[in-house]
C-alpha positions as CSV (number, residue, x, y, z in Angstrom):
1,X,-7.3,-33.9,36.1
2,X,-6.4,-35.4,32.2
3,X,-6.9,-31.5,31.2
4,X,-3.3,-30.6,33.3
5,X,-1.7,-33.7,32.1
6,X,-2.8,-32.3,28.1
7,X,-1.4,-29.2,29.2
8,X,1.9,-30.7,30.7
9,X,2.3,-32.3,27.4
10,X,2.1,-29.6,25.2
11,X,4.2,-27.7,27.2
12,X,7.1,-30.5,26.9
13,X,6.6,-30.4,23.5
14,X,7.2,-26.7,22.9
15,X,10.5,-27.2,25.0
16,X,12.0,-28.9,22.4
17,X,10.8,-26.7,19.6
18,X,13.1,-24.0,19.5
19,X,11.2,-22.5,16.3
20,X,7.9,-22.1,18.1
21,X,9.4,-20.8,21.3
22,X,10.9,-18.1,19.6
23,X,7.6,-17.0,17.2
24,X,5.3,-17.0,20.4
25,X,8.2,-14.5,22.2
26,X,8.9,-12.4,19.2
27,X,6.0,-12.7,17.5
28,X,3.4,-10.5,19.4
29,X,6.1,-8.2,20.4
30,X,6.8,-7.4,16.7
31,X,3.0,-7.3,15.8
32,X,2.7,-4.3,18.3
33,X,6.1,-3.0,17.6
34,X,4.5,-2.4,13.8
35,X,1.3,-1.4,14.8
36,X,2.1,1.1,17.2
37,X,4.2,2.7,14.2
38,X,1.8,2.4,11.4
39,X,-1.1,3.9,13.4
40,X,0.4,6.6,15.2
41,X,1.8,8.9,12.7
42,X,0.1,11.6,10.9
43,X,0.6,12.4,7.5
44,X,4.2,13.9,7.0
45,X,6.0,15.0,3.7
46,X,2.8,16.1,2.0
47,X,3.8,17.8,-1.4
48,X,1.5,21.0,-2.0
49,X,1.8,22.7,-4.5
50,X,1.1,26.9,-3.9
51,X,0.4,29.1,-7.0
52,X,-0.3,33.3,-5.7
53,X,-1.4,35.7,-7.8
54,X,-1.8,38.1,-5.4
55,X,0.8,40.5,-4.9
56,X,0.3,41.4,-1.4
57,X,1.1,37.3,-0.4
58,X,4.8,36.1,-1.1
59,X,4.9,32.8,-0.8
60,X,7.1,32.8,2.3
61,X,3.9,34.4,4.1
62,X,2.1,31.5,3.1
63,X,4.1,29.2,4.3
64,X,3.9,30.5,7.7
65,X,0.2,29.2,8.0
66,X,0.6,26.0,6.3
67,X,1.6,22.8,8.5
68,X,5.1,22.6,7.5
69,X,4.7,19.3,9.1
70,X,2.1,17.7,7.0
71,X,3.0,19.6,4.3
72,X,6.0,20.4,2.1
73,X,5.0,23.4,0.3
74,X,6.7,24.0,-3.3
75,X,5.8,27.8,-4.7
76,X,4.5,27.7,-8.6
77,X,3.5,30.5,-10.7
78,X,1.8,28.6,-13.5
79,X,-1.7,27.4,-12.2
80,X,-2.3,25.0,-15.1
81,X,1.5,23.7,-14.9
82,X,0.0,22.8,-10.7
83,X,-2.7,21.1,-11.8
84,X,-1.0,18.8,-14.0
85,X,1.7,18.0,-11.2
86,X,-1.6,16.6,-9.0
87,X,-2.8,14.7,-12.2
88,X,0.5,13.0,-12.9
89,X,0.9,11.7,-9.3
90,X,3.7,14.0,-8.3
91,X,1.7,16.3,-6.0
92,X,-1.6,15.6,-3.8
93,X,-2.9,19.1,-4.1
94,X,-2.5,22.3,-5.7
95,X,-4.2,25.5,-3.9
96,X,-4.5,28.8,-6.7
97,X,-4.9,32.1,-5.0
98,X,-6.8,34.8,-6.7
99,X,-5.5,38.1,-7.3
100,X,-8.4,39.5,-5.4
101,X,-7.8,37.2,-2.2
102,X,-6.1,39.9,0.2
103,X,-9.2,42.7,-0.8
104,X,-11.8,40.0,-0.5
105,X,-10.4,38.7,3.2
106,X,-10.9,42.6,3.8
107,X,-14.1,42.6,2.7
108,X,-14.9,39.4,5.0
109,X,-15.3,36.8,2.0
110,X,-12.3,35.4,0.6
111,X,-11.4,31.8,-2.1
112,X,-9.3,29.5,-3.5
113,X,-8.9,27.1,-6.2
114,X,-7.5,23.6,-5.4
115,X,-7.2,20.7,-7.0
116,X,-6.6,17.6,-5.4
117,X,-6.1,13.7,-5.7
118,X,-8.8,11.9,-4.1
119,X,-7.5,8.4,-5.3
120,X,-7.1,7.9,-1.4
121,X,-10.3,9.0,0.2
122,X,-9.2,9.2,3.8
123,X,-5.9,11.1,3.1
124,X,-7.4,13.4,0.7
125,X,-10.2,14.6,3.1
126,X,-7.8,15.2,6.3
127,X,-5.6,17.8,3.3
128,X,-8.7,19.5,2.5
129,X,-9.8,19.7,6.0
130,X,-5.8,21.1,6.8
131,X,-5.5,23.5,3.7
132,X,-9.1,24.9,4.7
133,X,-8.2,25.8,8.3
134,X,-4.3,27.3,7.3
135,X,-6.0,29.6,4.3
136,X,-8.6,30.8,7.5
137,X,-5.5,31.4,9.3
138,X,-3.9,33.4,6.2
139,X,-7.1,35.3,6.4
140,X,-7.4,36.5,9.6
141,X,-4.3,37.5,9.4
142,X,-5.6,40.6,7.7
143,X,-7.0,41.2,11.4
144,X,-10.6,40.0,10.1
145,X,-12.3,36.9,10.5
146,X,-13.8,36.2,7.0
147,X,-15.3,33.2,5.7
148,X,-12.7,31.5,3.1
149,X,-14.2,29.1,0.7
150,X,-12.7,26.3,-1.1
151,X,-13.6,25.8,-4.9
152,X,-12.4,22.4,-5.2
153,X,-11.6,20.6,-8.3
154,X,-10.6,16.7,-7.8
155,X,-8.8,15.8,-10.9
156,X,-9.4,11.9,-9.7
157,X,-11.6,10.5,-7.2
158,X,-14.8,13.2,-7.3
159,X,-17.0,10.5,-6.8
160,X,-14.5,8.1,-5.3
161,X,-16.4,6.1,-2.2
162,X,-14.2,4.4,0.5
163,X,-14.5,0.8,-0.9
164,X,-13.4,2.4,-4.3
165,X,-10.0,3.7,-2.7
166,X,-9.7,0.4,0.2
167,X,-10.7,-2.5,-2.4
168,X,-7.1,-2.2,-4.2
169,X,-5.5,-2.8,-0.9
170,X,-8.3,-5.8,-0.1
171,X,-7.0,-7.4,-3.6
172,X,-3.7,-7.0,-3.1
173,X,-3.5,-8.4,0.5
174,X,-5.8,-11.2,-0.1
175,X,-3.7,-12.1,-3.3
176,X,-0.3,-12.0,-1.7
177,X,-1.5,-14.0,1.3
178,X,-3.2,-17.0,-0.2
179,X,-0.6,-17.6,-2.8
180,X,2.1,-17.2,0.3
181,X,0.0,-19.9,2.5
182,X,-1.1,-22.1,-0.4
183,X,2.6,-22.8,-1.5
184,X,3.6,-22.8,2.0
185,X,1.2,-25.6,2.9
186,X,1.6,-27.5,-0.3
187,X,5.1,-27.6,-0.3
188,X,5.5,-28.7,3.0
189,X,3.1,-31.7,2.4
190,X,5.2,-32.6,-0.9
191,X,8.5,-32.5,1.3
192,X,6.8,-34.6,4.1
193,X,5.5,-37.0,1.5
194,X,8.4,-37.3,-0.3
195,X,7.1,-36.1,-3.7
196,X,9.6,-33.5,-4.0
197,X,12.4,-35.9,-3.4
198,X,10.6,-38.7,-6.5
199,X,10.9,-35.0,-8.6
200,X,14.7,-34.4,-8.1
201,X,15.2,-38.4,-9.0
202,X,13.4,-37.2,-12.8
203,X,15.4,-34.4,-14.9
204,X,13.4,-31.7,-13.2
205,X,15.4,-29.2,-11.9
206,X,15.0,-26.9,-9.2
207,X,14.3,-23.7,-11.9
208,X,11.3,-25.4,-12.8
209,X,9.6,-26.7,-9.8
210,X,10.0,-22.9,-9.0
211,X,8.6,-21.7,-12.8
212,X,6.0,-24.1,-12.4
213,X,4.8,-23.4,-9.0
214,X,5.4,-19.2,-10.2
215,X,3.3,-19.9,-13.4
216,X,0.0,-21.8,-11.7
217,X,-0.2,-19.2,-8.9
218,X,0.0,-16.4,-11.0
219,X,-2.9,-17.7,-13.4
220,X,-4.5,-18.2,-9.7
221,X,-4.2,-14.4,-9.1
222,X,-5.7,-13.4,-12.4
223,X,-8.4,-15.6,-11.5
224,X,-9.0,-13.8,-7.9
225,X,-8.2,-10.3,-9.4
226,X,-11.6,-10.9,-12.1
227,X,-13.3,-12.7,-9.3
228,X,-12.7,-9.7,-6.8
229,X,-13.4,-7.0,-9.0
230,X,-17.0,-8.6,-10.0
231,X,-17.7,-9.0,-6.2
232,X,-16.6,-5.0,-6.0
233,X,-18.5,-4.2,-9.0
234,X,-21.6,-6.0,-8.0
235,X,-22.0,-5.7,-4.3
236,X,-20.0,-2.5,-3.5
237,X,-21.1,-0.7,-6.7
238,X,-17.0,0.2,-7.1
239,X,-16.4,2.1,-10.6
240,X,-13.8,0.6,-12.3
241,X,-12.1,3.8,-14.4
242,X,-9.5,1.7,-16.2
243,X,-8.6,-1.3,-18.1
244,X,-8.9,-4.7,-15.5
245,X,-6.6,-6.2,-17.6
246,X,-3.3,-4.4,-15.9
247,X,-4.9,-4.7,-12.7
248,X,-4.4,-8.8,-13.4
249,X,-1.1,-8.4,-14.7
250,X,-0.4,-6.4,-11.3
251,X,-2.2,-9.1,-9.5
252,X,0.2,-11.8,-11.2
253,X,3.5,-10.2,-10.7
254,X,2.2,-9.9,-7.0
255,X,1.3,-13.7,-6.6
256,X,5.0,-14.5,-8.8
257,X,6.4,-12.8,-5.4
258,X,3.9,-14.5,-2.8
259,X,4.7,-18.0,-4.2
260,X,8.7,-17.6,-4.1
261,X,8.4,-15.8,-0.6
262,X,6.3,-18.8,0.5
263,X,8.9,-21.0,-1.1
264,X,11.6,-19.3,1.0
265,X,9.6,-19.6,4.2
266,X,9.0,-24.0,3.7
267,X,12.3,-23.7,5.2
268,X,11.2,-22.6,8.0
269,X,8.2,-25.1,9.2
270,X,8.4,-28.6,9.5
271,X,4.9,-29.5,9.0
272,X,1.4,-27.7,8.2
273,X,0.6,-27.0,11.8
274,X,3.6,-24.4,12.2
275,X,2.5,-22.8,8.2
276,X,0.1,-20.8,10.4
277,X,2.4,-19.3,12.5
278,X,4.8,-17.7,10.6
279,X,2.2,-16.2,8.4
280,X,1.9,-13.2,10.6
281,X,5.5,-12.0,10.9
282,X,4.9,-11.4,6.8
283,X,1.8,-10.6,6.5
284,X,0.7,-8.2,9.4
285,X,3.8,-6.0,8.3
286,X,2.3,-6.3,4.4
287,X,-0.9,-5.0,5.4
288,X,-0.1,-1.9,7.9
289,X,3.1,-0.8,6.1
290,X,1.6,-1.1,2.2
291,X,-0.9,2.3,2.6
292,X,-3.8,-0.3,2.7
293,X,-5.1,1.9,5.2
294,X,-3.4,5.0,5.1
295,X,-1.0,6.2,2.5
296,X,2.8,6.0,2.9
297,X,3.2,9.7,4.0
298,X,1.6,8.8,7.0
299,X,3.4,6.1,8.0
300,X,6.3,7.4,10.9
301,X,9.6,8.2,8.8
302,X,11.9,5.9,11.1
303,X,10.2,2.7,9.5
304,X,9.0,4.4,5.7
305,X,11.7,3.2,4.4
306,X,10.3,-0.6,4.8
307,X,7.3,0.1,3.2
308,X,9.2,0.3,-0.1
309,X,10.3,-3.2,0.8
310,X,7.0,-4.8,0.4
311,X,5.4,-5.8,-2.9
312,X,2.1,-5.4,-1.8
313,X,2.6,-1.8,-1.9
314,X,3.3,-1.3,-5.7
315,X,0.1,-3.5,-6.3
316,X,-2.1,-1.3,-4.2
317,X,-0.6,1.8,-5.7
318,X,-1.0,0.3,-9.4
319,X,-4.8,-1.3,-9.0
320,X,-5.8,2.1,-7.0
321,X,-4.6,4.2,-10.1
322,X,-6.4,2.2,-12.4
323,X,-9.7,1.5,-10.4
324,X,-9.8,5.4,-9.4
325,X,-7.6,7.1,-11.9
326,X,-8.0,5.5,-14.3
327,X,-4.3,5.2,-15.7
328,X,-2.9,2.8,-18.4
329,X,0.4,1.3,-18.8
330,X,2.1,4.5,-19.5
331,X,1.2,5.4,-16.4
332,X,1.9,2.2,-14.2
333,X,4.5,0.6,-15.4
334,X,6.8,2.0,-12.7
335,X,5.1,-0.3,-10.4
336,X,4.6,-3.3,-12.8
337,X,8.5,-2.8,-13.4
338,X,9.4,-3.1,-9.7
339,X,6.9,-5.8,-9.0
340,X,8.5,-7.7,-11.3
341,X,12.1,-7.3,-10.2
342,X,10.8,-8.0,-6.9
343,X,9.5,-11.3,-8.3
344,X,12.8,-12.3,-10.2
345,X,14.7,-11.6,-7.0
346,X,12.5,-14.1,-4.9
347,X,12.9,-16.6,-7.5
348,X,16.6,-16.5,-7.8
349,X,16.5,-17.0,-3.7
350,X,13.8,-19.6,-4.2
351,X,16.1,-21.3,-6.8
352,X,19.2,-21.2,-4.5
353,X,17.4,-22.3,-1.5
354,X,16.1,-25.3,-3.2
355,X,19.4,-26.2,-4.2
356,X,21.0,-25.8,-1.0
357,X,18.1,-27.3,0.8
358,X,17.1,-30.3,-1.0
């Protein structure tokens, strides 16, 4: 049959294409390599912040019925000083016992105070849920089995939806993905057409091929950033708290990093048909190690560490303030900071690789 003889030909094509033999080996392997370790941790590393006021609870008792797992439990004495560790970011909750609590367990009816960032929906309801069950545990300690109610203040995300706290991580992915592929592609075709060689033969240089490419993708990215956030807005009903403005200067930096990664990975294909293929060995590990999904505390501790070491991760974690938080530049600029250095390094490499390659 002509359908073995197709087959027998793409298979002697692949022999001599070491590049392709080696994603189609590697490349599933490592997909499931980072997806078995993104999605089977639990969240780990948890600060929780524990203010008593009763006398009869040292904090060391508490400790005993709190996940010391999930949770890494930091004794305060200064309830307001708690709260404003959850509202600048440095603490995802902050539980306040009464004075009363060990005479009210008695009694059968005992509560706390928390406080807790809901800017990530999914990881702030499995804490509740957690705290809830280990303050029940406290309680029947007593030898009772009382009913222990949480008062529960949520100093950002109260009315926080899923699409509110997932549609950062939407933005950021879809941003650093098109501008990767779009430069990928495009520069391959220039190279294959030889309009990248008719460049170097003007007094272009290779700093601004990389500039220029850096500069038109980036005003693509504020373009998606306004267009995503008016889809979100419209269709989702998502409540932007801050200014969109930062969110587009996040969404830029990101891009600035995209477009220099995809720069670095031309190298790598030989035509448009193989742009495809290396795609996934960036972007799958962008979009389960970023806290897209799940926040970074979840992620296993043996590959945390390479979550730091995506870009996407700083955009989610600046958009997310700003959509659910509600943050400025004050606030951000940590992220905006590192986003940019991780745009400079990529076009240094860029810049280098050009040189070296072309």
């Amino acid at each position: 049959m002509l359908a073995f003889t197709i087959a027998w030909r793409v298979f002697k094509s692949l022999r001599n294409d070491k590049r392709t033999i080696a994603l189609i080996v590697i490349a599933p392997v490592l997909i499931m390599i980072v997806f078995g370790f993104a999605f089977a941790g639990d969240l780990k590393g948890v600060r929780l912040i524990v203010v008593s006021k009763d006398p009869l609870l040292a904090p060391e008792m508490i400790a005993m019925h709190i996940d010391g797992e999930m949770f890494k439990v930091e004794p305060m004495e200064d309830p307001a000083l708690a709260e404003r560790e959850v509202r600048e970011g440095r603490a995802w909750a902050a539980v306040v016992i009464p004075q009363d609590f060990s005479l009210r367990a008695r009694e059968g009816r005992a509560s706390v105070q928390l406080y807790v960032d809901r800017s990530n929906v999914l990881a702030a309801d499995r804490i509740t849920a957690e705290i809830a069950g280990s303050f029940s545990s406290l309680a029947r300690s007593f030898g009772l089995r009382p009913l222990v109610t949480q008062n529960i203040t949520y100093v950002y995300g109260g009315e926080a939806g899923f699409m509110d706290a997932f549609m950062p991580g939407v933005v950021s992915i879809a941003i650093f993905f098109l501008s990767i592929f779009l430069t990928l592609v495009s520069f391959v075709v220039e190279r294959r057409s030889h309009t990248l060689y008719r460049l170097y033969a003007t007094p272009v240089r290779e700093l601004d091929i990389v500039l220029g490419y850096s500069l038109a993708f980036s005003i693509i990215a504020a373009f998606q950033v306004v267009e995503l956030f008016t889809v979100s807005i419209l269709l989702f009903e998502v409540k932007v708290r801050g200014n969109i403005l930062y969110a587009i200067a996040a969404g830029s930096l990101l891009a600035v990093s995209g477009v220099n990664l995809g720069l670095l990975l031309s190298g790598l294909v030989r035509n448009e048909a193989q742009a495809p293929q290396v795609m996934p060995m960036v972007t799958l590990p962008s979009i389960l190690l970023s806290g897209v999904f799940w926040p970074i505390e979840a992620i296993p501790e043996l590959v945390r560490p390479l979550s730091y070491l995506v870009p996407p991760t700083y955009a989610i974690e600046a958009i997310r303030a700003i959509v659910i938080k509600g943050w400025g530049i004050t606030e951000i600029g940590r992220e905006l900071g590192i986003l940019a250095l991780f745009a400079s390094i990529f076009m240094l490499m860029s810049v280098m690789a050009l040189r070296r390659r072309d």
